[in-house]
RODOVO-284791 format. One record per residue (C-alpha): x, y, z. Coordinates in pm, 1 decimal, always signed. Example, Ala and Ser with C-alpha at 12.3 -4.5 7.8 and 13.67 -1.06 7.14 Angstrom:
2
x,y,z
+1230.0,-450.0,+780.0 .
+1367.0,-106.0,+714.0 .
This chain:
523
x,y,z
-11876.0,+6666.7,-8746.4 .
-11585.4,+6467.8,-8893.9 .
-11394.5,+6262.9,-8689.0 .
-11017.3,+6167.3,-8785.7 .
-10929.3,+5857.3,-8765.7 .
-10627.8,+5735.8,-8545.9 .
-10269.3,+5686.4,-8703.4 .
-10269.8,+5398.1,-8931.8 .
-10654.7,+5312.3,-8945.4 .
-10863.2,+5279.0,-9178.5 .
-11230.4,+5342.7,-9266.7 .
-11325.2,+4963.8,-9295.5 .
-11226.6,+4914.2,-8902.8 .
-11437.3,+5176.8,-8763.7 .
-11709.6,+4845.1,-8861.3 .
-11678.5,+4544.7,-8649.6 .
-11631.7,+4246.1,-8795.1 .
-11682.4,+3880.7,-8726.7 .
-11311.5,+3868.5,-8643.8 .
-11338.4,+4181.4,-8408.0 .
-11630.8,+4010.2,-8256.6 .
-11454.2,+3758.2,-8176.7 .
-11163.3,+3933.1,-8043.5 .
-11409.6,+4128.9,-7798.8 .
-11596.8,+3806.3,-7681.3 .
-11299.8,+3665.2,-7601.8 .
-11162.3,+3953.1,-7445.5 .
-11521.1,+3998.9,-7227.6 .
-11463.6,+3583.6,-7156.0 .
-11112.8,+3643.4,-6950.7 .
-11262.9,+3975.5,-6753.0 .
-11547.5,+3746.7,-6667.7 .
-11305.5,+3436.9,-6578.6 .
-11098.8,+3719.9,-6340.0 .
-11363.4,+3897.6,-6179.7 .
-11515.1,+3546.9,-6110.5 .
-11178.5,+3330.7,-6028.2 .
-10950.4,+3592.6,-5880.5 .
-11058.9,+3621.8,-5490.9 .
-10995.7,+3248.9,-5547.1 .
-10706.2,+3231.2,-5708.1 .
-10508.0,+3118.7,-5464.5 .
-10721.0,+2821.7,-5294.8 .
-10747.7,+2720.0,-5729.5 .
-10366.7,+2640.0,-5716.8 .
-10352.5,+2461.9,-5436.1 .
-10700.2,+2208.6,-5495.2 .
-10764.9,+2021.5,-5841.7 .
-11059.9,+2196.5,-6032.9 .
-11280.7,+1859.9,-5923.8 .
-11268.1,+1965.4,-5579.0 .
-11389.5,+2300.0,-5621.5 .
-11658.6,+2193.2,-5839.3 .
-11799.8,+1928.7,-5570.1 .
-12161.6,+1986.4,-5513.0 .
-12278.5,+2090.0,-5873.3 .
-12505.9,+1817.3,-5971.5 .
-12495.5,+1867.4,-6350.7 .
-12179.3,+1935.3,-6553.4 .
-12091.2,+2285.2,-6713.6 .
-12219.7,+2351.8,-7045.5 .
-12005.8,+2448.6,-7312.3 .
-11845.3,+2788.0,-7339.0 .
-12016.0,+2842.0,-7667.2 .
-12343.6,+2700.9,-7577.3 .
-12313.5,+3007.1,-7236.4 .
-12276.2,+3258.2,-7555.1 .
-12546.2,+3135.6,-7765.2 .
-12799.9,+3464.6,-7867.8 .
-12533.9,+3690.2,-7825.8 .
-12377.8,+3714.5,-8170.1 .
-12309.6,+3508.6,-8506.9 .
-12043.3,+3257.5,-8547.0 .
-11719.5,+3377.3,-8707.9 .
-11663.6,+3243.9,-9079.6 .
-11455.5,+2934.6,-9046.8 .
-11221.5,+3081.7,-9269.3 .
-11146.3,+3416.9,-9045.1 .
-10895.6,+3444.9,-8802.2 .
-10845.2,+3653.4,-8524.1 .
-10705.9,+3960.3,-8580.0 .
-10343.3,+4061.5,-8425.1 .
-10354.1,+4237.5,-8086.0 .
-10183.7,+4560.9,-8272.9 .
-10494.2,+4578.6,-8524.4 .
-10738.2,+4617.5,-8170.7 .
-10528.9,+4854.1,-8003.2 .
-10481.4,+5025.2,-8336.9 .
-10773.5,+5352.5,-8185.5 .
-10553.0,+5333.8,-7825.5 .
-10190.5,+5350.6,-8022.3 .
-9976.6,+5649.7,-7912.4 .
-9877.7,+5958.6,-8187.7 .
-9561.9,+5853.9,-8243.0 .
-9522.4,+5742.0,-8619.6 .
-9519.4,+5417.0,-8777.9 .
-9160.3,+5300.8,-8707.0 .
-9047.5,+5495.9,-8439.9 .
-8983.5,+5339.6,-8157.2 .
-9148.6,+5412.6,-7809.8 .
-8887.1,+5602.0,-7528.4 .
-8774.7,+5276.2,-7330.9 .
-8916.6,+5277.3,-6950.4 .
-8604.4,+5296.9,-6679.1 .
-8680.9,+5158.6,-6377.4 .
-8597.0,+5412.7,-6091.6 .
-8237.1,+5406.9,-5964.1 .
-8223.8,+5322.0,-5597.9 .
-8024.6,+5630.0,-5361.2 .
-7732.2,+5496.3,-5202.8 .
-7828.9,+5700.3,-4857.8 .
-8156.7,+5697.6,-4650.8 .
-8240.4,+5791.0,-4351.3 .
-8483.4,+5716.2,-4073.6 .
-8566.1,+5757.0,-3699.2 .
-8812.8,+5834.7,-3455.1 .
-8943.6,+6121.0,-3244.1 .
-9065.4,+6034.2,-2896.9 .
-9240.3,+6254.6,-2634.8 .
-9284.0,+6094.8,-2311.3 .
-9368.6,+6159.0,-1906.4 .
-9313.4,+5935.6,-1605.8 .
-9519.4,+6022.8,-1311.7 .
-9414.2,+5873.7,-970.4 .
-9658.9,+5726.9,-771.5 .
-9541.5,+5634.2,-471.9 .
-9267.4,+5885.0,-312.2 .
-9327.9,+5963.8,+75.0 .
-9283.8,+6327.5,+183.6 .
-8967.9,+6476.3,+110.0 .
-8681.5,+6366.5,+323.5 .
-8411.9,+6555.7,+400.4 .
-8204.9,+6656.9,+99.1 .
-8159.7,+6856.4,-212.6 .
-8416.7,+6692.3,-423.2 .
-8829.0,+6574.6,-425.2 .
-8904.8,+6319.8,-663.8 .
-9222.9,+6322.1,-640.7 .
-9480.5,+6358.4,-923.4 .
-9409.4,+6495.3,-1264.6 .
-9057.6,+6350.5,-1291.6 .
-8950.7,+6314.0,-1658.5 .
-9174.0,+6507.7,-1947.2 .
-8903.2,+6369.5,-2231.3 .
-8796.8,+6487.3,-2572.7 .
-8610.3,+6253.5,-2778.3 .
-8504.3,+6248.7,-3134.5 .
-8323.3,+5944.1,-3319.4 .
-8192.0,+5955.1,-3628.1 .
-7997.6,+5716.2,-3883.3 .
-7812.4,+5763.9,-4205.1 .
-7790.1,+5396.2,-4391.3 .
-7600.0,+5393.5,-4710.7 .
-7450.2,+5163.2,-4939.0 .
-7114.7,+5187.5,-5057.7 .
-7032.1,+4976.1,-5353.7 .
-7182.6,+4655.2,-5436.5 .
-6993.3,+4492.7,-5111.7 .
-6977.7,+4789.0,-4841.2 .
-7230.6,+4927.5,-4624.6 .
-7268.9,+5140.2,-4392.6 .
-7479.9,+5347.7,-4068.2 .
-7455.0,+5693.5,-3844.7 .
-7676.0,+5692.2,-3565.0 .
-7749.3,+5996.3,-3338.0 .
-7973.3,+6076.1,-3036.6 .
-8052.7,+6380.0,-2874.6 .
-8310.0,+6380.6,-2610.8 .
-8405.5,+6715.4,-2360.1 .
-8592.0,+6678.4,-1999.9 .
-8837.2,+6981.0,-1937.1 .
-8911.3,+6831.4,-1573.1 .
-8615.2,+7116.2,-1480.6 .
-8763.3,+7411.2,-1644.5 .
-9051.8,+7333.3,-1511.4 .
-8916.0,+7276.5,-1128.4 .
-8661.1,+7535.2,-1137.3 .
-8305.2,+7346.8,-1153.8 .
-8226.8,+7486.4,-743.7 .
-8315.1,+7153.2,-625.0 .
-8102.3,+6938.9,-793.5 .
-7721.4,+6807.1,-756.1 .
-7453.1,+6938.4,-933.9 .
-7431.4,+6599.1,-1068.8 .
-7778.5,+6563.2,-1133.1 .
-7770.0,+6883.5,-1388.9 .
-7471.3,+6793.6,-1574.1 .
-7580.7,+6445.9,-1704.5 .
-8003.7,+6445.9,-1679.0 .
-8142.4,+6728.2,-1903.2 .
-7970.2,+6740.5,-2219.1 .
-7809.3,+6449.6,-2367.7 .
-7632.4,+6431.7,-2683.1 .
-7471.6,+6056.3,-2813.4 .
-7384.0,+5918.3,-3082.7 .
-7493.0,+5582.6,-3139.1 .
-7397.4,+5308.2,-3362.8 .
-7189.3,+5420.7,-3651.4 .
-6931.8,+5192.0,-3880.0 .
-6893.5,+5064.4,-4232.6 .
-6930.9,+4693.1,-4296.8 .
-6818.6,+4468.0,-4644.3 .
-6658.6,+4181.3,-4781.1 .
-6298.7,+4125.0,-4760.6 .
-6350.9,+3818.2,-4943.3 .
-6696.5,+3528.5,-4979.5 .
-6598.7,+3424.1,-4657.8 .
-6442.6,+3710.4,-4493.4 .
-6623.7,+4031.1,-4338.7 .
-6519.2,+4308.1,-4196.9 .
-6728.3,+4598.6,-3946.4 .
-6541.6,+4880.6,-3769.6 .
-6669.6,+5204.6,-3598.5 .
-6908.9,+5219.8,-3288.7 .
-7148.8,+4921.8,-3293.0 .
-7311.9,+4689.8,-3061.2 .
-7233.5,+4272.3,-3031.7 .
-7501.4,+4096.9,-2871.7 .
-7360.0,+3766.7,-2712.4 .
-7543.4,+3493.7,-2530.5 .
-7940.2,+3385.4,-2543.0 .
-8066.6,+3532.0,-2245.5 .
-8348.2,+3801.5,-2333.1 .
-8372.9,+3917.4,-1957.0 .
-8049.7,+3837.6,-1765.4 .
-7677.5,+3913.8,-1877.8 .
-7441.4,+3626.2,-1826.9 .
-7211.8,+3606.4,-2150.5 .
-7326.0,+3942.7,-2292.2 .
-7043.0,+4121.5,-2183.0 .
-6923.0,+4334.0,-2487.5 .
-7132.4,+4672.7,-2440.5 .
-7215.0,+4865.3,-2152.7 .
-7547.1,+4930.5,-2018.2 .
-7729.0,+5235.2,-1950.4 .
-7868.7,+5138.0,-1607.6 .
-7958.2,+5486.8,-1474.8 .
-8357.2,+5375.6,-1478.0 .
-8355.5,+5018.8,-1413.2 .
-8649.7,+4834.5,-1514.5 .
-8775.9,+5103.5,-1744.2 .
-8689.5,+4919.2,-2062.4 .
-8556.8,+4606.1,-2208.2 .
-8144.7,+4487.4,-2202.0 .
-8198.5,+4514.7,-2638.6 .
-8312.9,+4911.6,-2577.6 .
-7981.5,+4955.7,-2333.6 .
-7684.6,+4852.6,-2477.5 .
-7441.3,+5149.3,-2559.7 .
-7222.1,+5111.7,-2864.8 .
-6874.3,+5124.1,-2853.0 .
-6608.9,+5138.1,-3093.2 .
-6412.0,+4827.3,-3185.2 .
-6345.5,+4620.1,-3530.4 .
-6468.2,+4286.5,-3573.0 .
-6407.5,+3998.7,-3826.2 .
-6611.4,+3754.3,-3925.0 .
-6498.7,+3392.3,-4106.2 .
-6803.9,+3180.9,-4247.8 .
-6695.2,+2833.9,-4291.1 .
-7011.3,+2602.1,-4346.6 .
-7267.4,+2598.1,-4025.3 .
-6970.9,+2807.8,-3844.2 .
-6866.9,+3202.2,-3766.4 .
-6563.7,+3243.8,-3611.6 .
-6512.0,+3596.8,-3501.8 .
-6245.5,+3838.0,-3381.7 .
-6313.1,+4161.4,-3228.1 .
-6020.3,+4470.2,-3069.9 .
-6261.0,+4708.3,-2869.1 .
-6073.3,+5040.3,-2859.6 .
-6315.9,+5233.5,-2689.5 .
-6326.8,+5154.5,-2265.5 .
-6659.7,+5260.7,-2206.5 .
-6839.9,+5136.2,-1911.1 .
-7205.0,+5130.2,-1773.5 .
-7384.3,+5487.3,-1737.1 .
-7502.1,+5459.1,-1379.3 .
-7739.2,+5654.9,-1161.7 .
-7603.5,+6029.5,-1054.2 .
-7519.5,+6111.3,-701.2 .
-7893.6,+6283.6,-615.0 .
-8076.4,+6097.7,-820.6 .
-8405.9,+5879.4,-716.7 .
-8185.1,+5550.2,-844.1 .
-7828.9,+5655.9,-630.3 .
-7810.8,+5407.8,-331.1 .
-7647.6,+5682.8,-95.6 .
-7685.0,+5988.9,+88.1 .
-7277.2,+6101.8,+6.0 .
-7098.0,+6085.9,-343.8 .
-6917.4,+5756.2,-457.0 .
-6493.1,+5770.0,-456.9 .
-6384.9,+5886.2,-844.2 .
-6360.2,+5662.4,-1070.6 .
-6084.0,+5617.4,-1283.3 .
-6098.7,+5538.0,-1615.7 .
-5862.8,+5388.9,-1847.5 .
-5775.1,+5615.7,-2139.3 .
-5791.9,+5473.2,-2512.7 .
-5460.7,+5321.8,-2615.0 .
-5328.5,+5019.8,-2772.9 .
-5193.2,+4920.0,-2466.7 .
-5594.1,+4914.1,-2316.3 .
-5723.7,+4762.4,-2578.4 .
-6006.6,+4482.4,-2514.5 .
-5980.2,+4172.8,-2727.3 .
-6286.1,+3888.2,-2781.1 .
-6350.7,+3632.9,-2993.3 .
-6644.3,+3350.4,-3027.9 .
-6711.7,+3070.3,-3244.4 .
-7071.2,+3000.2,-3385.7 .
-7236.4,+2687.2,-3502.6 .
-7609.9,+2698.2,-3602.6 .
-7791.0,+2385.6,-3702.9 .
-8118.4,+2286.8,-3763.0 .
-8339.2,+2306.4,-3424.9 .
-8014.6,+2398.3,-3242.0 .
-7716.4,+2636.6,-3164.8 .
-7447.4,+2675.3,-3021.5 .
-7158.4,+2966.4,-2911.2 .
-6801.5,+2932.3,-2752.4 .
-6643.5,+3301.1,-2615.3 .
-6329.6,+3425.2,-2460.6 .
-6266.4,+3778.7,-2398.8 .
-6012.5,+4018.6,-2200.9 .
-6142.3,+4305.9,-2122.4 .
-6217.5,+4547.1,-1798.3 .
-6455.3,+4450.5,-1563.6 .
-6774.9,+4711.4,-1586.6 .
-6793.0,+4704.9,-1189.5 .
-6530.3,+4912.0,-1043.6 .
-6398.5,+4832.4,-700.3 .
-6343.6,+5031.8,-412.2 .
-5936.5,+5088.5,-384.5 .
-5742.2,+5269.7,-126.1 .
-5491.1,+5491.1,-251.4 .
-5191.3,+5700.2,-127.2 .
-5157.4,+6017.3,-291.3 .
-4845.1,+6241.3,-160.8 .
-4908.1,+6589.9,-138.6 .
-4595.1,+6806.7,-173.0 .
-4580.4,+7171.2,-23.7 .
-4353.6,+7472.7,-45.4 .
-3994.2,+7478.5,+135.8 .
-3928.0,+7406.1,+440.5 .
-4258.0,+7176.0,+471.9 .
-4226.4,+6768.1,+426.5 .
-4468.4,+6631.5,+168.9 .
-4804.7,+6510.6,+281.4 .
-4933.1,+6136.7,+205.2 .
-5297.6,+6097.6,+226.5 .
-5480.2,+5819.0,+186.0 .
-5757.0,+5828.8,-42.0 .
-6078.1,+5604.9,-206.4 .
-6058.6,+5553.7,-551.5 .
-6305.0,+5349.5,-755.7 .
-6109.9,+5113.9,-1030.2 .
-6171.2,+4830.5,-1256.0 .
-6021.2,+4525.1,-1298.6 .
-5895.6,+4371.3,-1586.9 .
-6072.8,+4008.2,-1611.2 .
-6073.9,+3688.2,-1824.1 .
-6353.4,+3539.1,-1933.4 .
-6463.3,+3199.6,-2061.3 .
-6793.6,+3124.6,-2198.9 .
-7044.7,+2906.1,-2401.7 .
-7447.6,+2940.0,-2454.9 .
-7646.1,+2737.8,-2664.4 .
-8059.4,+2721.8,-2768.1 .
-8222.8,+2404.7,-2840.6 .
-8563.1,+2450.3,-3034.9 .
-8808.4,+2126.8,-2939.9 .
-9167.9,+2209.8,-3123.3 .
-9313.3,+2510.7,-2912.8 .
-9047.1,+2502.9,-2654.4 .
-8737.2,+2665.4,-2686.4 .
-8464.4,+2569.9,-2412.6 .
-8160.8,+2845.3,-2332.5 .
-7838.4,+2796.9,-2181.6 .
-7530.0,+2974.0,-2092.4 .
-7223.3,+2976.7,-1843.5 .
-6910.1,+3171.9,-1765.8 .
-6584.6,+3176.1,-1609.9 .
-6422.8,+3517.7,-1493.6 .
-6093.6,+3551.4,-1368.8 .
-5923.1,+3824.5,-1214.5 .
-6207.2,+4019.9,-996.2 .
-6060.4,+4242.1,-712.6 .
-6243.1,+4395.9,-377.5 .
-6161.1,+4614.4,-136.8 .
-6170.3,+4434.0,+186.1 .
-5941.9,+4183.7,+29.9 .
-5726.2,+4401.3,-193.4 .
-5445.3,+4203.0,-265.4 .
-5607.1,+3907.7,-358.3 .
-5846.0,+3813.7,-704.7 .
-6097.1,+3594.8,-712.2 .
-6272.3,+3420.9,-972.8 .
-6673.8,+3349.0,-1067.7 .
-6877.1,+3115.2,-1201.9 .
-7194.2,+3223.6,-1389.0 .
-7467.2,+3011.0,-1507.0 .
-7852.6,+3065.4,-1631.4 .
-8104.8,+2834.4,-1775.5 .
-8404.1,+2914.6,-1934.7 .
-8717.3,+2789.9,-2092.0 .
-8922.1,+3002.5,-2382.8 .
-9315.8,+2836.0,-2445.1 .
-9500.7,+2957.7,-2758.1 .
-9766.7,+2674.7,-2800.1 .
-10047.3,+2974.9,-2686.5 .
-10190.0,+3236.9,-2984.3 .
-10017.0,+3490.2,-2980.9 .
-9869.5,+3459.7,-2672.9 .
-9474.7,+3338.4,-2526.4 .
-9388.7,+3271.0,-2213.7 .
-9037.9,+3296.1,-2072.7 .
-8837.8,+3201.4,-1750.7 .
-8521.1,+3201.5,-1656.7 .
-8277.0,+3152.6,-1350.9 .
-7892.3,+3273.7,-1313.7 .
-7684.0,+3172.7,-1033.4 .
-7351.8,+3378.9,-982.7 .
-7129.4,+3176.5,-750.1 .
-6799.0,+3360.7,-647.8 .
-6537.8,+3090.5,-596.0 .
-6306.8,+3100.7,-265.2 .
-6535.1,+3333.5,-95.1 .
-6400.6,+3461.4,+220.3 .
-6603.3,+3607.9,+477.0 .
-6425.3,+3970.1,+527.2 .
-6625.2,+4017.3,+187.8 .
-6951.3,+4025.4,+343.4 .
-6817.4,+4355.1,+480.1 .
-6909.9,+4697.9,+304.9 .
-6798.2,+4849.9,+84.9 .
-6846.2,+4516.7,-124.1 .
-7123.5,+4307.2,+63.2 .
-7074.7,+4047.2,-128.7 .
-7188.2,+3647.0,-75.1 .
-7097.5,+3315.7,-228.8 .
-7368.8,+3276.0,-428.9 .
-7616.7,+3505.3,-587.9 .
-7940.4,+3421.6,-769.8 .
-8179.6,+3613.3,-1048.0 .
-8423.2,+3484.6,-1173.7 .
-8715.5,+3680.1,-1457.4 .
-9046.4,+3599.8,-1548.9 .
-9217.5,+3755.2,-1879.7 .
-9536.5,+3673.1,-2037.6 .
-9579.5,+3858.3,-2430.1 .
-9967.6,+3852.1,-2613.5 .
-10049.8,+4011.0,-2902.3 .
-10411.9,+4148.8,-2972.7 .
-10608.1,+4370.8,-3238.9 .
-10470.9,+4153.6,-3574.3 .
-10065.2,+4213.6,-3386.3 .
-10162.3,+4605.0,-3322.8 .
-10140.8,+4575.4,-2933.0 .
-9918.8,+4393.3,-2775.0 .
-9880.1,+4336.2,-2382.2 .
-9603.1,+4281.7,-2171.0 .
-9542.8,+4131.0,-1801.9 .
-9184.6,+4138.1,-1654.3 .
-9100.6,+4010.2,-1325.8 .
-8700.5,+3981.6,-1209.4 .
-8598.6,+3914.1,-815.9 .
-8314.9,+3938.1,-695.2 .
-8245.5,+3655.1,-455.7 .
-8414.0,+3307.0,-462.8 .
-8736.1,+3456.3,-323.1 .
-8679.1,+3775.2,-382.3 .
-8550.0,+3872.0,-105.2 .
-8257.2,+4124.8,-263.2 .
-8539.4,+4320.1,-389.5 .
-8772.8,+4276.5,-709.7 .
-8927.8,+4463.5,-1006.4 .
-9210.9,+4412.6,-1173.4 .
-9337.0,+4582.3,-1551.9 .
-9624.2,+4567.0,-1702.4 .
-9669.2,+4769.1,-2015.1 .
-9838.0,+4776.9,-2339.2 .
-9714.4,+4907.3,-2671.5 .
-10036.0,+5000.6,-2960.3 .
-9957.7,+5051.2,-3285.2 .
-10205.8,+5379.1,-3330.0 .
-10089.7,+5386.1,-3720.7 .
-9810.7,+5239.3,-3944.5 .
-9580.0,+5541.9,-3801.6 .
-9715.4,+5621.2,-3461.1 .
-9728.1,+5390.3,-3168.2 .
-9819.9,+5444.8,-2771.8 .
-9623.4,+5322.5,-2504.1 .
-9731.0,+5319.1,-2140.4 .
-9744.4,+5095.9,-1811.7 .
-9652.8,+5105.0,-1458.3 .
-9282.0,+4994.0,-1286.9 .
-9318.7,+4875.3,-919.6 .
-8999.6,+4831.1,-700.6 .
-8961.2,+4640.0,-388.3 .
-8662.3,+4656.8,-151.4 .
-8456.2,+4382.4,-49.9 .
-8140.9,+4304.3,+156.9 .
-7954.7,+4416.6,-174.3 .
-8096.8,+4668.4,-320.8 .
-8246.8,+4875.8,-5.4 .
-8291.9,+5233.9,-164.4 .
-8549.9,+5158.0,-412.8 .
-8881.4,+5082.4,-254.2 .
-9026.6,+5412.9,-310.9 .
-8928.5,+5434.8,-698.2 .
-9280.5,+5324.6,-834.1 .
-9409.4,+5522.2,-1144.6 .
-9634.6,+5520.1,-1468.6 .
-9473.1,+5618.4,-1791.5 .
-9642.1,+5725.1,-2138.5 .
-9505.2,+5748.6,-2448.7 .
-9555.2,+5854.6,-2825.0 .
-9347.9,+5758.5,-3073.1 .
-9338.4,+5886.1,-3412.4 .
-9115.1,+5681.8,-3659.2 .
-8996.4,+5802.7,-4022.0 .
């Protein structure tokens, strides 16, 4: 058989010669030197060679003396050959001269999208017999459906941007029948529909940003207790189900940004009054047997517009934030209003007086800071508000001073430890406000507890979360424990347990104890 020989060879190669030799022991000398020196690579460039070879009595021969029996010395007067005449067998078919298509390095897409899937049940575990009312709690309570996704694109070398959606569905009411549920219940629990974060960020100039649309501004240092984080509403129908970071609903506003040195001073409009999603009349959470006044709330205008700004400084081991915002307060108030019914000819209009549930519009003043000392991490933060009204006293505001300190420890493996304590002192308090509706007391204290550790290489990770309400707990306490494993890269359990104890405060959610489990699929 005859055997052609590859573009631009030559009958003479097909024969090795001293210089090929050559080529091939050297070539065989750097596979050796990888095979042997690679899984050390990287303790070689951090130690001198000396130190690696300690404990070898005798020194290292020479290279050549290693290759002695294994071929004939190369004529003095040879060299090596050039790497083209080796590869000349391996060359493509393209002819002499032409030049091989250029590799383009894939072209990033502008757009991509992720998300998760998450299937979930809560089971509650401590419900008495039904009590008098439309709905039993008890049991299967919340087999969950819930589907995130996000569109992140880039627009321009400067300009970014991100759509956010959720859409979840509750099967506990096909599987109960819906007849024992509120009105209120049905309307907000089973399908829900929101659109999360979604704006376009960029550059206005190197020092000036600019981010508009629906987004979420985390302020303060507190990972457990609000104080200074006052920007977004909270979705506090499940309390103690999830973290503060997993409940902040996005609203739209614009913000600015100036970067001058270790500083960020920012400016933010919020033009969307949105205020926390709270627990339905009928629901296992609501802390009454009869529906709450309606609540008014303030439409979008200019004219309603909330305004913020904050200054940043961060430094090395330390940091520090000033804020000021006006803006409505996310507690409504209990107000008694007159509304004037008019009837036909010849009878006299009607005034009846009626609850109504508002809210304020409030200063606020505030400034947090972290100091990092070696494994500690100490947290600070206080605020002034201005401008809170009640019912009992209607024509009068108050004001309230808010302050929490905190300590973070991460000196164990894998583990951090957190405390912190919050004391909400309401300045001028007189007594009638000890009356319901508002119930309220001079001073106020929270306090949380969380311990985080890690196991399986970072796969599992453990959680314990204790907040009371009071200085002993006496307004009532909950307690988490829960543990998240990463089953794969993409998939990752959730479960744990929620107890609840009642307290002088909160009196209506003793009985609210469940287990939860969830899988979550990311993409």
């Amino acid at each position: 058989m005859k055997t052609s020989l590859p573009s631009g060879g030559s009958k003479k190669a097909c024969k090795p010669t001293a210089r090929a030799r050559e080529a091939v022991r050297r070539t065989l000398l750097w596979l050796l030197w990888l095979l042997l020196a690679a899984p050390g690579a990287a303790a070689m460039a951090q130690e001198p060679v000396e130190e690696l070879l300690n404990g070898f009595e005798s020194d290292p021969p020479p290279m050549e003396e290693l290759m002695d029996g294994f071929e004939a010395p190369p004529a003095a007067e040879e060299e090596a050959p050039p790497v083209e005449e080796l590869l000349g067998g391996f060359s493509s078919d393209h002819a002499a001269g032409e030049d091989a298509p250029a590799k383009t390095a894939a072209t990033p897409l502008p757009f991509s999208i992720d998300g998760h899937l998450k299937v979930g049940a809560t089971w509650n575990v401590s419900h008495e017999s039904r009590d008098p009312g439309p709905t039993d709690w008890r049991g299967l309570s919340g087999p969950e459906a819930e589907l995130t996704a996000t569109l992140n694109g880039k627009l321009g070398e400067d300009w970014r941007m991100k759509v956010s959606g959720t859409a979840s569905y509750d099967f506990v009411y096909d599987l109960r029948g819906r007849d024992g549920y509120t009105r209120e219940v049905l309307d907000d629990y089973p399908v829900e529909l929101e659109l999360g974060e979604a704006w376009i960020q960029g550059s206005l100039t190197r020092s000036l940003d600019v981010k508009t649309g629906r987004q979420i501004v985390v302020w303060g240092r507190s990972d457990n207790i609000r104080i200074t984080d006052v920007l977004n509403p909270m979705d506090m129908r499940e309390p103690g189900l999830t973290d503060i970071e997993d409940l902040r609903l996005p609203t739209a506003m614009t913000r600015v940004d100036y970067y001058l040195g270790n500083w960020t001073l920012s400016g933010i409009a919020i033009h969307e009054i949105r205020f926390n999603k709270l627990p339905e009349y009928g629901s296992d959470f609501y802390p009454s047997p009869v529906p709450l006044p309606e609540e008014r709330v303030p439409a979008d205008s200019w004219g309603n517009t909330e305004f913020a700004a904050s200054l940043t400084g961060v430094f090395s081991g330390w940091d520090f934030s000033l804020y000021w915002a006006d803006l409505y307060d996310d507690t409504p108030y209990v107000s008694l209003e007159s509304i004037e019914i008019i009837g036909p000819p010849p009878f006299p209009p009607v005034v009846i007086p009626q609850l109504r549930l508002r809210h304020a519009r409030l200063t606020m003043l505030g400034a947090a800071g972290n100091v990092a000392l070696g494994n500690w991490l100490l947290k600070a933060e206080a605020a002034w508000f201005d401008g809170l009204r009640f019912f009992n006293l209607c024509d009068k505001r108050y004001s309230r001073t808010d302050l929490m300190i905190g300590v973070e420890y991460a000196g164990f493996n894998d583990t951090t430890i957190a405390v912190e304590v919050a004391n909400r002192h309401l300045n001028g308090f007189d007594s009638p406000l000890a009356n319901a509706p508002d119930l309220l007391e001079d001073n106020r204290y929270q306090s949380a507890f969380r311990v985080t550790r890690s196991f399986l290489n970072e796969t599992l990770e453990i959680t314990l979360l204790a907040s009371l309400f009071g200085l002993e707990g006496e307004d009532g306490a909950i307690e988490r424990l829960s543990a998240e494993y990463d089953l794969t890269d993409s998939i990752k359990l959730i479960g744990g347990i929620v107890l609840y104890q009642d307290g002088d405060r909160y009196d209506y959610i003793g009985d609210n104890d469940r287990l939860f489990m969830d899988v979550k699929y990311s993409f």
